[in-house]
DSSP file (Angstrom, degrees, kcal/mol; ACC not computed):
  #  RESIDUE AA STRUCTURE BP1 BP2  ACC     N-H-->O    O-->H-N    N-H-->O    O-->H-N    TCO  KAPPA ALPHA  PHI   PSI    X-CA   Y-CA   Z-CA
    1    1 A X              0   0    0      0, 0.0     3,-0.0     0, 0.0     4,-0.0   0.000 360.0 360.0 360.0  96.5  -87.8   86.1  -69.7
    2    2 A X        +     0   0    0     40,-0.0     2,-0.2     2,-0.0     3,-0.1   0.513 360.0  44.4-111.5  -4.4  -85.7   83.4  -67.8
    3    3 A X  S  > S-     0   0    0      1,-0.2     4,-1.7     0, 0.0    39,-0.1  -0.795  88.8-111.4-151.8 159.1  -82.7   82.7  -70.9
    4    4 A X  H  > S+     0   0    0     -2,-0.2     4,-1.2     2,-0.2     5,-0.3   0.919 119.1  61.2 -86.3 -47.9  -80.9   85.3  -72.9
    5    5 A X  H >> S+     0   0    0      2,-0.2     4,-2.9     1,-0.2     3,-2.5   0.956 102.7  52.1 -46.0 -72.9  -83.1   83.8  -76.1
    6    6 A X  H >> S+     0   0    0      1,-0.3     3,-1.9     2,-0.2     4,-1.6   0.873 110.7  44.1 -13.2 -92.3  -86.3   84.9  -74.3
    7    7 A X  H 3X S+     0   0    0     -4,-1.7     4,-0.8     1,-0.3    -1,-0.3   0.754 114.8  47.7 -47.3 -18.5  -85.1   88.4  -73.8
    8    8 A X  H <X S+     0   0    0     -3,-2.5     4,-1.0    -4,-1.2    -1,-0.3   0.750 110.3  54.1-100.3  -0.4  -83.6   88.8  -77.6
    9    9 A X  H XX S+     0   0    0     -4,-2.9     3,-1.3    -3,-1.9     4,-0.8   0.951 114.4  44.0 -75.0 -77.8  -87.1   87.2  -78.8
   10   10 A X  H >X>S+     0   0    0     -4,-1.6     4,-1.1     1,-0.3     3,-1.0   0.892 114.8  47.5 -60.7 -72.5  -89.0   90.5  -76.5
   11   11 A X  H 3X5S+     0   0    0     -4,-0.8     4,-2.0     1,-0.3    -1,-0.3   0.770 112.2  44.2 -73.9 -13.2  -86.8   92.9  -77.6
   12   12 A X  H <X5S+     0   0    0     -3,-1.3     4,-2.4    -4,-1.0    -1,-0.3   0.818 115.4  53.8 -30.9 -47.9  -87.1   92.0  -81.4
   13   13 A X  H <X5S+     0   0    0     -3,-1.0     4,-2.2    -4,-0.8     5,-0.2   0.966 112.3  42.7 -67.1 -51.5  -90.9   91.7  -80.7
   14   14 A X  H  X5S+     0   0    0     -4,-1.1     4,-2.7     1,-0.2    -2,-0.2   0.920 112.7  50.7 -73.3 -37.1  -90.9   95.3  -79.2
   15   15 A X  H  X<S+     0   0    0     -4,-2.0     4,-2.2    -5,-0.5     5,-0.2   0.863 115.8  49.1 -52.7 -34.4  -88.4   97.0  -82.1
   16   16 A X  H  X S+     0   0    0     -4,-2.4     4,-0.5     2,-0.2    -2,-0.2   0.890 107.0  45.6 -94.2  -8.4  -90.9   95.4  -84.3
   17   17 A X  H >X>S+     0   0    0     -4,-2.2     5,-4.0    -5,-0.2     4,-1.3   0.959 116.0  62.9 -54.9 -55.8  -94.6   96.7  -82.6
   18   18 A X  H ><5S+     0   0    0     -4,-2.7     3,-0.8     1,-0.3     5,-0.2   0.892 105.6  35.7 -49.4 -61.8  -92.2  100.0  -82.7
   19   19 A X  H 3<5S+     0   0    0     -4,-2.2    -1,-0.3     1,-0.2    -2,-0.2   0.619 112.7  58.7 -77.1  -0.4  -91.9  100.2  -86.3
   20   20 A X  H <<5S-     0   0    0     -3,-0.6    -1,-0.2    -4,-0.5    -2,-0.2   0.677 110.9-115.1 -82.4 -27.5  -95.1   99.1  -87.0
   21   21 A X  T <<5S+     0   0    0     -4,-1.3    -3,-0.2    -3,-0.8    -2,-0.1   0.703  87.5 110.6 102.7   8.1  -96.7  101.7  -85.2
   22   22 A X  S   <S+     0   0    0     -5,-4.0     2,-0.4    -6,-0.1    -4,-0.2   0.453  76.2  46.2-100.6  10.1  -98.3   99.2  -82.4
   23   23 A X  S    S-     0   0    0     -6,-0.6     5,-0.2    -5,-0.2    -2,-0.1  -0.866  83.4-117.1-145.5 106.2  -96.2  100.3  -79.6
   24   24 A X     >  -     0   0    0     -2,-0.4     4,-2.7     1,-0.2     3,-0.5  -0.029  19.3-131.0 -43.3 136.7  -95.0  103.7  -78.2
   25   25 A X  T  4 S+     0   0    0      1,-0.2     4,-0.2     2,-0.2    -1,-0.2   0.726 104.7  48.7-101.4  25.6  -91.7  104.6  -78.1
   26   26 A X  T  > S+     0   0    0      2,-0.1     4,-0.9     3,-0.1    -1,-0.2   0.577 111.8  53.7 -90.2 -11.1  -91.5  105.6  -74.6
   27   27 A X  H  > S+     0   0    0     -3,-0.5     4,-3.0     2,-0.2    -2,-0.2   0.773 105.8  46.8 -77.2 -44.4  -93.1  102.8  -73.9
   28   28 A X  H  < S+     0   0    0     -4,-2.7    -1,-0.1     2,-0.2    -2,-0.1   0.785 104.7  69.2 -40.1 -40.7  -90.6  100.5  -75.7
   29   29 A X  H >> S+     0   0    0      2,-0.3     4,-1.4     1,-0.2     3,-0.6   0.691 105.9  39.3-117.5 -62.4  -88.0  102.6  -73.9
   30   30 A X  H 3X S+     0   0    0     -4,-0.9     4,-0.8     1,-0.2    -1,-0.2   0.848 109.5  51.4 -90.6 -22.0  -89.1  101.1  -70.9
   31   31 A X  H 3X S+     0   0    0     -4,-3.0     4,-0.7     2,-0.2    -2,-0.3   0.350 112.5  55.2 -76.0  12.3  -89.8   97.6  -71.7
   32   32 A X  H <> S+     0   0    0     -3,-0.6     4,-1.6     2,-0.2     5,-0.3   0.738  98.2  53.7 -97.0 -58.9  -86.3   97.7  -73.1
   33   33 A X  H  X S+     0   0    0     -4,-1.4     4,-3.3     2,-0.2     5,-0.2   0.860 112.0  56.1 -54.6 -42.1  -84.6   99.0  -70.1
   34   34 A X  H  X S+     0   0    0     -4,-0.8     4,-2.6     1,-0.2    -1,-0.2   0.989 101.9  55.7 -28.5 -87.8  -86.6   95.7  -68.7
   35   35 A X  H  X S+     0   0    0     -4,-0.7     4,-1.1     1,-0.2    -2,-0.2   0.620 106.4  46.9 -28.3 -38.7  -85.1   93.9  -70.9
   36   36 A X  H  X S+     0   0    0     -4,-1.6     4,-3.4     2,-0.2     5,-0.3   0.874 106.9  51.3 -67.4 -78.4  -81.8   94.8  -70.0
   37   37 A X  H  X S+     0   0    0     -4,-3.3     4,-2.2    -5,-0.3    -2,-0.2   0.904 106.0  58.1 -51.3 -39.5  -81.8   94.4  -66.5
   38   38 A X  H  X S+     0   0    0     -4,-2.6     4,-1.4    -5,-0.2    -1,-0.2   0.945 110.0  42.2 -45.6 -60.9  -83.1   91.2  -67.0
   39   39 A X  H  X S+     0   0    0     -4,-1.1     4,-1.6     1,-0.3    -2,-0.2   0.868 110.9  56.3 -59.6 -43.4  -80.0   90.1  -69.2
   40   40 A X  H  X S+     0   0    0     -4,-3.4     4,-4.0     2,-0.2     3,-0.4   0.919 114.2  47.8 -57.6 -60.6  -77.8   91.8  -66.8
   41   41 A X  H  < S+     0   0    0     -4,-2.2     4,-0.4     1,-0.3    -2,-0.2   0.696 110.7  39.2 -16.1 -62.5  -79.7   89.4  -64.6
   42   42 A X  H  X S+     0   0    0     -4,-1.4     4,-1.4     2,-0.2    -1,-0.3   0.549 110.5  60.1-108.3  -7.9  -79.6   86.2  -66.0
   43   43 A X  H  X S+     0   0    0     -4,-1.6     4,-1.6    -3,-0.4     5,-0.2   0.843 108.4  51.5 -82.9 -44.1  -75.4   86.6  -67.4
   44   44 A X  H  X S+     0   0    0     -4,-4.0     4,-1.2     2,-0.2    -2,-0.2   0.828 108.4  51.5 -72.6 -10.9  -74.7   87.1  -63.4
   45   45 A X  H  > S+     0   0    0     -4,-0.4     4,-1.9     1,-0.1    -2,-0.2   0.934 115.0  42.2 -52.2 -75.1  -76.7   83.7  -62.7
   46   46 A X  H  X S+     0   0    0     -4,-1.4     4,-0.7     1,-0.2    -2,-0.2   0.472 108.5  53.6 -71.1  -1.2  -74.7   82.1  -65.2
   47   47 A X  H >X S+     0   0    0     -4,-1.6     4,-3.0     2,-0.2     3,-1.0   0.947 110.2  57.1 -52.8 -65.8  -71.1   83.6  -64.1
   48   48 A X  H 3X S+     0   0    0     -4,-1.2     4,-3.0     1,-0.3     5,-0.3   0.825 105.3  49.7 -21.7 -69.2  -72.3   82.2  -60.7
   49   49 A X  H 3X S+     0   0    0     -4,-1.9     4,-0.9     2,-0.2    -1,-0.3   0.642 110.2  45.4   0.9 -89.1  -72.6   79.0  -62.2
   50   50 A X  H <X S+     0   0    0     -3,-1.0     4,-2.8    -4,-0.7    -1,-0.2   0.760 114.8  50.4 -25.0 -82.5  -69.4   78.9  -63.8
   51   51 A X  H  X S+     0   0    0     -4,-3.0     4,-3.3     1,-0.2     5,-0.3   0.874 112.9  48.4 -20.7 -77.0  -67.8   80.1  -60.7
   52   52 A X  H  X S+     0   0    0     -4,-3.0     4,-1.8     1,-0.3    -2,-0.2   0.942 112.4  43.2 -46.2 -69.4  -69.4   77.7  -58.8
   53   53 A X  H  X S+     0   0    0     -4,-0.9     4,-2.3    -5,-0.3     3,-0.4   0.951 109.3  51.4 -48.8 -49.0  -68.8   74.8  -60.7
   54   54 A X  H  X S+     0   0    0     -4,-2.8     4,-2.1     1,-0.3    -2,-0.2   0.832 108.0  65.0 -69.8 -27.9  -64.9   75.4  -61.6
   55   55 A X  H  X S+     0   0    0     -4,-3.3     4,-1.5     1,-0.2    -1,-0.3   0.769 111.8  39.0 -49.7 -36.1  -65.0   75.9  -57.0
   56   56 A X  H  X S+     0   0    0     -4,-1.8     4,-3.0    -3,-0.4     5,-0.3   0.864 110.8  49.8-109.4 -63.3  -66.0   72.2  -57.1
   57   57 A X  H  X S+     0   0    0     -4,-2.3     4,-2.6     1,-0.2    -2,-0.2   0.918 109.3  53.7 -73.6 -39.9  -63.8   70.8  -59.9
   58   58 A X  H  X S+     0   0    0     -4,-2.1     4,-2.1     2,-0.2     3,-0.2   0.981 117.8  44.3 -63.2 -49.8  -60.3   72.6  -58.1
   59   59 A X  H >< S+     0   0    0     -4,-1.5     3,-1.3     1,-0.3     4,-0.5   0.957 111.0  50.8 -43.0 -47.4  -61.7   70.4  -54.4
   60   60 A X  H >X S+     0   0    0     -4,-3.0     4,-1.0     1,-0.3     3,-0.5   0.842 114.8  38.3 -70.0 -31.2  -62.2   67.9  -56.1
   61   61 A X  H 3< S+     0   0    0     -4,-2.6    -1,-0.3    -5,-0.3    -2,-0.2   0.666 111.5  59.1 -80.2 -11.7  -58.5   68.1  -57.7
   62   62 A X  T << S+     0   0    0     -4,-2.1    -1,-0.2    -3,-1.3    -2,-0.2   0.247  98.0  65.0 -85.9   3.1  -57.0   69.1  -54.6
   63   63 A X  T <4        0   0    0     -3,-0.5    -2,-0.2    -4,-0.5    -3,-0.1   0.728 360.0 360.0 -75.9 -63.0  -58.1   66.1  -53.0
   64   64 A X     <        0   0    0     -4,-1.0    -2,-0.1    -5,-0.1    -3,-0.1   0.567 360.0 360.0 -68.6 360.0  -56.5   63.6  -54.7
């Protein structure tokens, strides 16, 4: 799970094991929580980014 698509494909896959009756739902419970952390995860990568990027475009305008 590297991309916020990734993680809403897994947790769709596990709500639907769940109601199908292939997946516990303490088990769910916890690959959810996964899931989460993950997202948590991969939105402060891309903040960073952001951050990162907009640090770069102000030098580069304070420069000239």
């Amino acid at each position: 799970m590297t991309n916020s698509k990734e993680v809403r494909r897994a947790v769709n896959r596990v709500a639907n094991m769940v109601l199908n009756g292939e997946l516990e739902p303490k088990a769910a419970n916890a690959i959810l929580y996964a899931c989460n952390v993950s997202l948590g995860a991969i939105r402060t990568d891309e903040q960073q980014a952001k951050i990162d990027e907009l640090e770069t475009l102000v030098k580069e305008l304070e420069c000239r």
